[in-house]
C-alpha positions in Angstrom: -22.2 65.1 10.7 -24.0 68.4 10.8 -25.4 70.6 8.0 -22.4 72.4 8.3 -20.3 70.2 7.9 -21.8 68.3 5.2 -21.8 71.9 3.2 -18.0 72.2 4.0 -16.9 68.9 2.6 -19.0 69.1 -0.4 -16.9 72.6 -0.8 -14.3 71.2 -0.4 -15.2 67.8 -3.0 -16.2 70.7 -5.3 -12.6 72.7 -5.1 -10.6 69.5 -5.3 -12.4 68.0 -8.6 -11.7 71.8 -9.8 -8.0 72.0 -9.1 -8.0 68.3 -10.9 -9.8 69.7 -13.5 -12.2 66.9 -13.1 -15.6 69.4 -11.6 -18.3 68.4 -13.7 -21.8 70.5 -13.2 -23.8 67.4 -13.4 -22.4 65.8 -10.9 -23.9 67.6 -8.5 -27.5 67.7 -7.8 -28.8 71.2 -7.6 -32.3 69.9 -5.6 -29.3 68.8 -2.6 -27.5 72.0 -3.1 -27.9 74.8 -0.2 -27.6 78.7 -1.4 -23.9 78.6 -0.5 -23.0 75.8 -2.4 -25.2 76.6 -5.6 -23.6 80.1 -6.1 -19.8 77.9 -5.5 -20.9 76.0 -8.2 -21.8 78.5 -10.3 -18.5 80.0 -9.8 -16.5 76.8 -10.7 -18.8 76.3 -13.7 -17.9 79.6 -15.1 -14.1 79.6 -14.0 -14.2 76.4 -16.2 -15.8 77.8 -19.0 -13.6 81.2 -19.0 -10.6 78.5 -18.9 -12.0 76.6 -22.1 -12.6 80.4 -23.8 -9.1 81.7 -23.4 -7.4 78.4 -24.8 -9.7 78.7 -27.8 -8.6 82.4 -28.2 -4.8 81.5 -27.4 -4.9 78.5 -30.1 -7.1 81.2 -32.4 -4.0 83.8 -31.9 -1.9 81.3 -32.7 -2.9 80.1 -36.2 -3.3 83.9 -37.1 0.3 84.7 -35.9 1.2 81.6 -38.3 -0.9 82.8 -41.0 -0.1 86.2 -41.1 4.1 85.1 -40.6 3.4 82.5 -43.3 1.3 85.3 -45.7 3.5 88.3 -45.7 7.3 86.6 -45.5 7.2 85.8 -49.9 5.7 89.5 -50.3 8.2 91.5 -47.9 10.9 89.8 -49.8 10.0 90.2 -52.9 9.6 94.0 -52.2 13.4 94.1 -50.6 14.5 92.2 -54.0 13.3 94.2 -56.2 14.2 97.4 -54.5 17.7 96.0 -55.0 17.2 95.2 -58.5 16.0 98.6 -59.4 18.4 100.6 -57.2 21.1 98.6 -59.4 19.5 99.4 -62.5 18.1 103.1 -61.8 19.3 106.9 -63.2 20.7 109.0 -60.7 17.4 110.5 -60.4 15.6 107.8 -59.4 18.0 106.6 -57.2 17.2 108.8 -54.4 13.4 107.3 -54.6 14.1 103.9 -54.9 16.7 104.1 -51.9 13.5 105.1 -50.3 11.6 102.3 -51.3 14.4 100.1 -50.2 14.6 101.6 -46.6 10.5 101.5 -46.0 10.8 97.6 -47.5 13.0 96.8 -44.1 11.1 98.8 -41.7 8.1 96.7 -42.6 10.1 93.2 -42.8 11.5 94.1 -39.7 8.0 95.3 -37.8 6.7 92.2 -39.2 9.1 90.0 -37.6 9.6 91.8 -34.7 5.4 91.6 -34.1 5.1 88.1 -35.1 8.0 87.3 -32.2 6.1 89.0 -29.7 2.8 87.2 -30.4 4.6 84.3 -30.3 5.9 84.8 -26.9 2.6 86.1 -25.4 0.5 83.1 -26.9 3.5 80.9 -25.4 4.1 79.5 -29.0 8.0 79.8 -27.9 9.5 78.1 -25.5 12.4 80.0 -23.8 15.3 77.4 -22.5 17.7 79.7 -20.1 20.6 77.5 -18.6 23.2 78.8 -16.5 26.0 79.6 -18.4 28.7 82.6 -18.5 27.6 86.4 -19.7 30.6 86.6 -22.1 29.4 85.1 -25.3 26.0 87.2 -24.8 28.2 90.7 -24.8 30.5 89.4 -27.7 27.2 88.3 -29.5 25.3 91.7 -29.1 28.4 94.1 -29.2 29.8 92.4 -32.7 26.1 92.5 -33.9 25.6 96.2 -32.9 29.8 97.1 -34.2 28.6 97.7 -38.0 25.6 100.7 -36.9 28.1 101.8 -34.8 30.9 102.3 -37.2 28.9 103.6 -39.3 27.8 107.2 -36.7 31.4 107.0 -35.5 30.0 105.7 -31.9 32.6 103.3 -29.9 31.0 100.9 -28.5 33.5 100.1 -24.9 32.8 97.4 -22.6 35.0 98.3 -19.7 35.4 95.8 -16.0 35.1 96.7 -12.7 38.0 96.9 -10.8 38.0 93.3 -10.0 38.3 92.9 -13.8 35.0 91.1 -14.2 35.0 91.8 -18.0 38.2 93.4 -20.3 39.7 92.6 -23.4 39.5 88.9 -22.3 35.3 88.8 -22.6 36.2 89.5 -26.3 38.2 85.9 -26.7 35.7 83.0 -26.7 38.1 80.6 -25.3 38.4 82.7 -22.6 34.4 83.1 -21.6 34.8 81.1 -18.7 37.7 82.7 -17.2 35.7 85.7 -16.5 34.9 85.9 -13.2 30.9 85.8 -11.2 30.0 85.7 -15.1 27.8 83.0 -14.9 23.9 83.7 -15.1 20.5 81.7 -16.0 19.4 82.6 -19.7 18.7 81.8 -22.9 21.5 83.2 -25.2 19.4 83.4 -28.4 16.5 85.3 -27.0 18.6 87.6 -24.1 21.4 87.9 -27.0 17.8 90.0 -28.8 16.8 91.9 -25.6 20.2 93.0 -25.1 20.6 93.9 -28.8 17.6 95.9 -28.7 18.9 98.0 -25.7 22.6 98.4 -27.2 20.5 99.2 -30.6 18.5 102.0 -28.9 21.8 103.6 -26.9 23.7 103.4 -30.9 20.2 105.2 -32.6 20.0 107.6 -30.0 23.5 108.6 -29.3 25.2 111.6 -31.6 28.0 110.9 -33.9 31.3 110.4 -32.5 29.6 109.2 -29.0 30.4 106.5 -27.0 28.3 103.5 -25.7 29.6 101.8 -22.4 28.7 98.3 -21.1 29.6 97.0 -17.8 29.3 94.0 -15.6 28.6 93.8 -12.2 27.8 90.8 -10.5 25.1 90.9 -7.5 24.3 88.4 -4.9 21.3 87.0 -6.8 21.9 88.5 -10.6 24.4 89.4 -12.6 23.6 92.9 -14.0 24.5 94.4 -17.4 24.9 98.3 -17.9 24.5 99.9 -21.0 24.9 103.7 -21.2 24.7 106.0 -23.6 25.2 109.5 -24.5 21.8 110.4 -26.2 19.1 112.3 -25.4 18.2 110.9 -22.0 14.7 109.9 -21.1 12.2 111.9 -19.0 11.8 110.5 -15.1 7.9 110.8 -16.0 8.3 108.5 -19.0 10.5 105.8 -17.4 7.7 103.7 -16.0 6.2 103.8 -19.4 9.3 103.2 -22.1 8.7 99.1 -21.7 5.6 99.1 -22.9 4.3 98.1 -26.0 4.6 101.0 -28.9 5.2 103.6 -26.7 7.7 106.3 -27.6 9.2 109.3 -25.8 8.7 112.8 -26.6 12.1 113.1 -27.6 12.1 110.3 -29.4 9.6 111.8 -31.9 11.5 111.9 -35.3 13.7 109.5 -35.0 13.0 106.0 -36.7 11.6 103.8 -34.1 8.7 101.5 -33.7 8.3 100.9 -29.7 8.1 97.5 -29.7 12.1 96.9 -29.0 11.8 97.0 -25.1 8.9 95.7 -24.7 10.2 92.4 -26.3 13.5 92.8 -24.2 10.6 93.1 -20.6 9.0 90.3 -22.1 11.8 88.5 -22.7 13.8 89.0 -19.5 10.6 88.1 -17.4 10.7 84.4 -18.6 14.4 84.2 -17.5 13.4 85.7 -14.0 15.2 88.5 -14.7 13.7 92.4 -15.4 15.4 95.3 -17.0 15.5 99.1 -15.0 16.8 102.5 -16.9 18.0 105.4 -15.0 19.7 108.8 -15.9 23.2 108.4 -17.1 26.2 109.8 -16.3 26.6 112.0 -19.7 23.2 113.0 -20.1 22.0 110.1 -21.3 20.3 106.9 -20.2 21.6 103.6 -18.1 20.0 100.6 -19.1 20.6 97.9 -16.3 19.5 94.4 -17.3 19.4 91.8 -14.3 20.0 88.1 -15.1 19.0 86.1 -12.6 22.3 83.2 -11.0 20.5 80.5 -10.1 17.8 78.6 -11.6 
């Protein structure tokens, strides 16, 4: 066997103990080591240690996700009780303040949560479980949880079909979920029932009164994909590529009660299902949320 050779299989000895993650720096003799194969194992001695450094950080992120969950959960809800006590028990005066009070309590519980979900995800502390199943019980889950904000601008909230009839009044009847045809798609319906009530949330906030909110079905070759269009503002074509990530917020979204973390849990979300979410200029002005669910597996 020539030099060459003898340099290639200890390469390749080297690689194959390091995709085991079994390379060990010792067990290689640096006096039999040429250039080339010094500097390869310097390389797979510091891929190994980067390795070792991120799951320290990861496991570090994780008990300070924990901690800060498990730390400001009793005080958050303490705060919302007692706004509600004093709101109950205050002068017309004070009401106005303590109504105040009340409403900053919630933003904070729900920033809290909505932050502690998302370092969650990214450490991989929760583990999606998408299955196929059918798309009805995800719109009935996100439009019933989305009806009550509605109501309460005057928006309707329509889920209309296509002219095969994918969706209808029957997507409404869980007994009837199955019945609704190329419905099926691969998801988890706890986790896409959040990104889609993010999206339906957004298009209720940022509609007028009186508006309407529309969601349709259409079922692709590989995904099923879920419209949701609204009547609001619309976003800028420059700020489309940006609206998904993390605390960002529009221009036109300034002044309006928001936090920007909403659709950036709803990409995140909708990655780990093999699916992705697009938006595009709506019909009315507004904006078209399409979210694609993958069929298969």
């Amino acid at each position: 066997m020539g030099r060459a050779d003898k340099i290639i299989s200890r390469l390749d000895a080297m690689l194959t103990d390091a995709i085991n993650g079994s390379f060990i720096e010792a067990s290689y003799d640096e006096t039999e080591l040429s250039r080339l194969e010094s500097k390869f194992r310097q390389y797979l001695t510091g891929k190994e240690m980067a390795g070792e450094r991120v799951e320290r950080e990861r496991a570090a992120i994780k008990e300070l996700v924990t901690n800060i969950s498990h730390q400001t959960k009793t005080p958050v809800a303490n705060i919302c009780l007692y706004s509600q006590l004093l709101e109950e028990r205050s002068t017309p005066e004070m009401l106005p303040l303590v109504e105040q009070i009340r409403l900053q309590a919630d933003k904070l519980d729900f920033l809290i949560k909505m932050l502690t979900k998302i370092s969650r995800l990214e450490s991989n502390m929760i583990e999606l479980k998408p299955q196929i199943q059918p798309v009805a019980p995800l719109l009935v889950g996100a439009v019933q949880e989305a009806q009550g904000q509605g109501d309460a601008k005057g928006i309707l909230i329509r889920v209309e079909g296509e002219e095969e009839g994918l969706i209808g009044e029957e997507a409404f009847r869980m007994d009837k979920a199955d019945d609704v045809a190329g419905s099926c798609a691969y998801y988890d319906l706890r986790w896409t029932g959040e990104a889609l009530g993010n999206v339906l949330d957004n298009a209720v906030k940022y509609s007028p009164e009186g508006g309407t909110v529309t969601i349709s079905l259409q079922a692709l070759e590989m995904f099923v994909c879920i419209r949701v269009e609204d009547e609001g503002m619309g976003i800028p074509e420059e700020e489309t590529a940006r609206i998904f990530e993390r605390f960002y917020r529009g221009k036109r979204a300034v002044g309006q009660e928001g936090n920007g973390v909403g659709l950036y849990l709803t990409r995140m979300i909708l990655q780990r299902e093999r699916g992705y979410i697009k938006v595009s200029p709506g019909k009315n002005g507004g904006s078209c949320f399409c979210i694609y669910l993958s069929k298969t597996g």
